[in-house]
C-alpha positions in Angstrom: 46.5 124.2 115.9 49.7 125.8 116.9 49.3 129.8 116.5 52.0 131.6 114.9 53.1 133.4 118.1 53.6 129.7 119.6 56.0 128.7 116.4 57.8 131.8 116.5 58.5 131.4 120.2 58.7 127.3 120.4 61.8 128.5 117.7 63.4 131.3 120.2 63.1 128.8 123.1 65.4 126.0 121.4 67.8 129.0 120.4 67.9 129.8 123.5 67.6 127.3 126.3 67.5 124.1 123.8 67.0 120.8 125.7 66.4 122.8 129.1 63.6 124.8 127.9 62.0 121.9 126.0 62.0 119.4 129.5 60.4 122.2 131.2 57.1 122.3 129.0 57.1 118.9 128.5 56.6 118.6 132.7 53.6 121.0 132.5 51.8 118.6 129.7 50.1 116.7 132.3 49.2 119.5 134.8 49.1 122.5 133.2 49.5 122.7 129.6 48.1 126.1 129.2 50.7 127.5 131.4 53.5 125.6 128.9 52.1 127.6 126.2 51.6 131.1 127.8 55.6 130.4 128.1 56.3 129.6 124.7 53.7 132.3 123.1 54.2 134.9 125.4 58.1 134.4 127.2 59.7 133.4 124.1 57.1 134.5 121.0 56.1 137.9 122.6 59.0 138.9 124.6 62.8 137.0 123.7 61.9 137.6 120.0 61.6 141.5 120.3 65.0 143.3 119.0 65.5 145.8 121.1 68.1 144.2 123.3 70.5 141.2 121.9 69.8 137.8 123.3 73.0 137.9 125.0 72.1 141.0 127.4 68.9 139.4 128.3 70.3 136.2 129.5 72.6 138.0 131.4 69.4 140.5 132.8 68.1 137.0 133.7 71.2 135.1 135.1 71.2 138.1 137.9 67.4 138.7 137.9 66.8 134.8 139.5 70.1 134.9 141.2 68.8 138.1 143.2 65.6 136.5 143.4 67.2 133.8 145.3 63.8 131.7 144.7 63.9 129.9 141.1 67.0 127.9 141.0 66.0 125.7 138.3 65.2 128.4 136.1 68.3 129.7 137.3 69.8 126.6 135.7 67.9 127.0 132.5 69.0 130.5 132.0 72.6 129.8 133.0 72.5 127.5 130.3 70.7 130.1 127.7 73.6 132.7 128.9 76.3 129.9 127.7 74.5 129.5 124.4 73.8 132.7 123.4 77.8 134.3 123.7 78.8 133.7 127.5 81.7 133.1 128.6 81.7 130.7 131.9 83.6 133.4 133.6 81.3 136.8 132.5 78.3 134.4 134.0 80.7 134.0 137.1 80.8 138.0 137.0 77.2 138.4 137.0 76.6 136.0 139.8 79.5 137.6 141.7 78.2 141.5 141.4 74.8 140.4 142.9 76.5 139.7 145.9 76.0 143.8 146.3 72.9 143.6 145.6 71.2 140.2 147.1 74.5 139.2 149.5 76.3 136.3 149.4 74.0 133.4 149.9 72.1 134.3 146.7 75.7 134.3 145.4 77.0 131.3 146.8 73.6 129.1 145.7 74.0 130.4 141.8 77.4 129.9 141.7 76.8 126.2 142.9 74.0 126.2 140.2 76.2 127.1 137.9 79.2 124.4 138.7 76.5 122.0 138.1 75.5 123.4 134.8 79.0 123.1 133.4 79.0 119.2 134.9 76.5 118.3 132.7 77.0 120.3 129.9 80.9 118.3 129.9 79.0 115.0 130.4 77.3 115.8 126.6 80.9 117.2 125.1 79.8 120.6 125.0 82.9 123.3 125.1 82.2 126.3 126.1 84.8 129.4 126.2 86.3 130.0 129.9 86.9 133.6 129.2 89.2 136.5 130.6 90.6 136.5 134.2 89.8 139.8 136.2 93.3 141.8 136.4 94.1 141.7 140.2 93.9 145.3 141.8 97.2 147.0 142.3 96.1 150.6 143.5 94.5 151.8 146.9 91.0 149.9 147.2 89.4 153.1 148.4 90.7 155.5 145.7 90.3 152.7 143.3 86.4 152.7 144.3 86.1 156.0 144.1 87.4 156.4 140.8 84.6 153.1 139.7 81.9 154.7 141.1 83.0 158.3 139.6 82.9 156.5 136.0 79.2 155.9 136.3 78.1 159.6 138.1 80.8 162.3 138.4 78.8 163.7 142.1 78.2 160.4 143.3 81.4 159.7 145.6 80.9 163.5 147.3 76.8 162.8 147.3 77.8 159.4 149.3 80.1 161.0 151.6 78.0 164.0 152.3 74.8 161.3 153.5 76.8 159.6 155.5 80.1 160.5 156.6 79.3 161.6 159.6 76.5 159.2 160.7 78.2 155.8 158.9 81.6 156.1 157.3 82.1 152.4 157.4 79.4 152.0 155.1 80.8 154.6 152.3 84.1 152.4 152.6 83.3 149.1 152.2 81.0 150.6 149.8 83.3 151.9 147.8 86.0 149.1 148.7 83.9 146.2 147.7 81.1 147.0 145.9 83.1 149.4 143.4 86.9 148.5 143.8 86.8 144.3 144.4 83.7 144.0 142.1 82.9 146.9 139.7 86.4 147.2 138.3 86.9 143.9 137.4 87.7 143.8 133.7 86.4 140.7 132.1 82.5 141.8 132.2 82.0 145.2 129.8 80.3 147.9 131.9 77.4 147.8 129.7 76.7 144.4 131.1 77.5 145.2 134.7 74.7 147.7 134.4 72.3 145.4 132.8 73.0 143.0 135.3 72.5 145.7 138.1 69.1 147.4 136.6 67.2 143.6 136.0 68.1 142.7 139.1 66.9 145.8 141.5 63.8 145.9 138.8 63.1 142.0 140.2 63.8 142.8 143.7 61.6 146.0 143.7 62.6 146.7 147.1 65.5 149.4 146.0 63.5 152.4 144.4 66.7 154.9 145.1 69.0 152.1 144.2 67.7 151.5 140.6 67.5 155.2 140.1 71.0 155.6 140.2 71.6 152.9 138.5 70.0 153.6 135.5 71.0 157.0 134.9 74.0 155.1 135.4 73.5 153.0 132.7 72.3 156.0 130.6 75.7 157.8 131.5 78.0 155.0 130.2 76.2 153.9 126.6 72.6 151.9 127.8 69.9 153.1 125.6 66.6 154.3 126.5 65.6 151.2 124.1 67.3 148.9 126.1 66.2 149.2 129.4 62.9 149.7 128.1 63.5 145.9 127.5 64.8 145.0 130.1 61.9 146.3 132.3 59.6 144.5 129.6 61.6 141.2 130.0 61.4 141.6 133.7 57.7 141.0 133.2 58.2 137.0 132.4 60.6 136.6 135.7 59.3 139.1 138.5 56.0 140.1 137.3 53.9 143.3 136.1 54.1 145.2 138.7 58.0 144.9 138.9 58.3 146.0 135.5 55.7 148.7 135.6 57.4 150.2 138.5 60.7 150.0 136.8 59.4 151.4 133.5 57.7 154.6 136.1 61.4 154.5 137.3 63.2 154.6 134.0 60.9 157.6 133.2 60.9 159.2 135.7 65.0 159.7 135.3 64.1 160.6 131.6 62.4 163.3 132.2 64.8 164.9 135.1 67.5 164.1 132.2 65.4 166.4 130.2 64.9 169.3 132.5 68.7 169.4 132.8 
C-alpha cells in the first residue's frame, strides 16, 4: 500500500516535473524500485511539499545546483522543465544558467544551455508555450564602476575588502571580477536579485568547495530580502541533489553568519 508521504509527493512530482518526473520512476521499476520511492516519499513528499520557499525558487536553486554540478544532465533536463512549469520564463532559466558561469565556468554553462535548447525542442513538438520573458538592458556606463556599484548593492565593504586582498598581488582578478562577474552578469535586469542569490547560495552549497564564497553570499542574500527561512530550505533541498553533508555544511555556514549578524 502506497503511504501517505508517497501520495503527497507522487502529487508534487506531477506539479512539478509532470511527464519527466513520471519516466524517471517508471525506469527504476525494474532495477530499483525502492530507490523510485525514496524519490517520491522523500524528494517530493518530504522536501518539495515543505512551504518555506515557493516552488518557483527551488527550481531555480536546482536549475543552477546541477548546472554547477556539471554531472546530472538529465536531471538537469527534468528540472529545466519543472523551472518552466512552475513560473519561468525561458529567458530567467537562461539567466540562471548564465550566472554559473562565475561560479562553475563556461563549460558547465555551455552544456546546460544546450540542455536547455533541447528542452524547449520538445516541449514545441507537444504545443506547449511557454513565456520568452524580458531582454537584459544592454550596459551603457563604465563596466568597472558599473561592477562596483553591483557588488556594493549586496555588501557596502565588499569592493574596498576586494581591493585591499588583492590589489597589489592580482589586480586583474578584482577587474574582471568586477567587470564580468558583477557588471556583464549581476546587473542584468530580467532575473530579480532575490533569485540571483538563490541561484548563487544552492549552487556553492552543491559544489562545497567555496566555504568563503558562500559566506559572502549569503549574508548577501540576507542584506537584499532572503530570509533566514529560505535558505534554511535551500540548504534542506540541497540534501536531495548534493547530499547531507553539502547541506549540513551549508546549514553550519548559514549559521555561522547568523550569529556574527547577531554580535553586530
Amino acid at each position: 500500500m502506497q503511504s501517505e508521504r508517497f501520495k503527497k509527493g507522487w502529487g508534487k512530482l506531477q506539479e512539478i516535473d509532470g511527464e519527466a518526473g513520471e519516466k524517471v520512476i517508471e525506469s527504476l521499476k525494474d532495477i530499483s524500485p525502492d530507490l523510485g520511492m525514496y524519490i517520491i516519499e522523500y524528494g517530493f513528499g518530504d522536501i518539495y511539499s515543505r512551504n518555506g520557499l515557493d516552488l518557483k525558487s527551488k527550481e531555480i536553486a536546482v536549475v543552477a545546483a546541477l548546472t554547477a554540478m556539471g554531472n546530472a544532465e538529465p536531471q538537469l533536463k527534468i528540472h529545466i522543465n519543472g523551472a518552466l512549469n512552475t513560473g519561468s520564463s525561458i529567458n530567467e532559466v537562461k539567466e540562471v544558467i548564465m550566472q554559473m558561469s562565475v561560479y562553475s565556468g563556461f563549460p558547465s554553462c555551455i552544456n546546460a544551455m544546450n540542455t536547455l535548447k533541447g528542452v524547449l525542442e520538445e516541449r514545441q513538438k507537444y504545443g506547449i508555450k511557454d513565456e520568452v520573458g524580458k531582454t537584459a538592458d544592454k550596459i551603457t556606463m563604465d563596466r568597472l564602476k558599473l561592477g562596483e556599484r553591483e557588488l556594493s548593492k549586496l555588501d557596502s565593504l565588499q569592493v574596498e575588502k576586494l581591493k585591499s586582498a588583492y590589489n597589489d598581488f592580482s589586480p586583474d582578478l578584482v577587474k574582471f571580477m568586477l567587470e564580468y562577474g558583477y557588471a556583464d552578469i549581476f546587473s542584468r535586469n530580467n532575473l530579480s536579485e532575490n533569485y540571483r542569490q538563490i541561484a548563487t547560495i544552492s549552487a556553492l552549497t552543491a559544489l562545497g568547495t567555496a566555504k568563503p564564497q558562500l559566506k559572502f553570499h549569503i549574508n548577501a542574500g540576507l542584506n537584499i530580502g532572503l530570509t533566514e527561512i529560505e535558505i534554511k530550505e535551500i540548504m534542506i533541498l540541497m540534501s536531495i541533489y548534493s547530499g547531507f553533508p553539502s547541506a549540513i555544511n551549508g546549514t553550519n555556514m548559514l549559521k555561522e553568519v547568523l550569529t556574527e549578524r547577531t554580535k553586530k
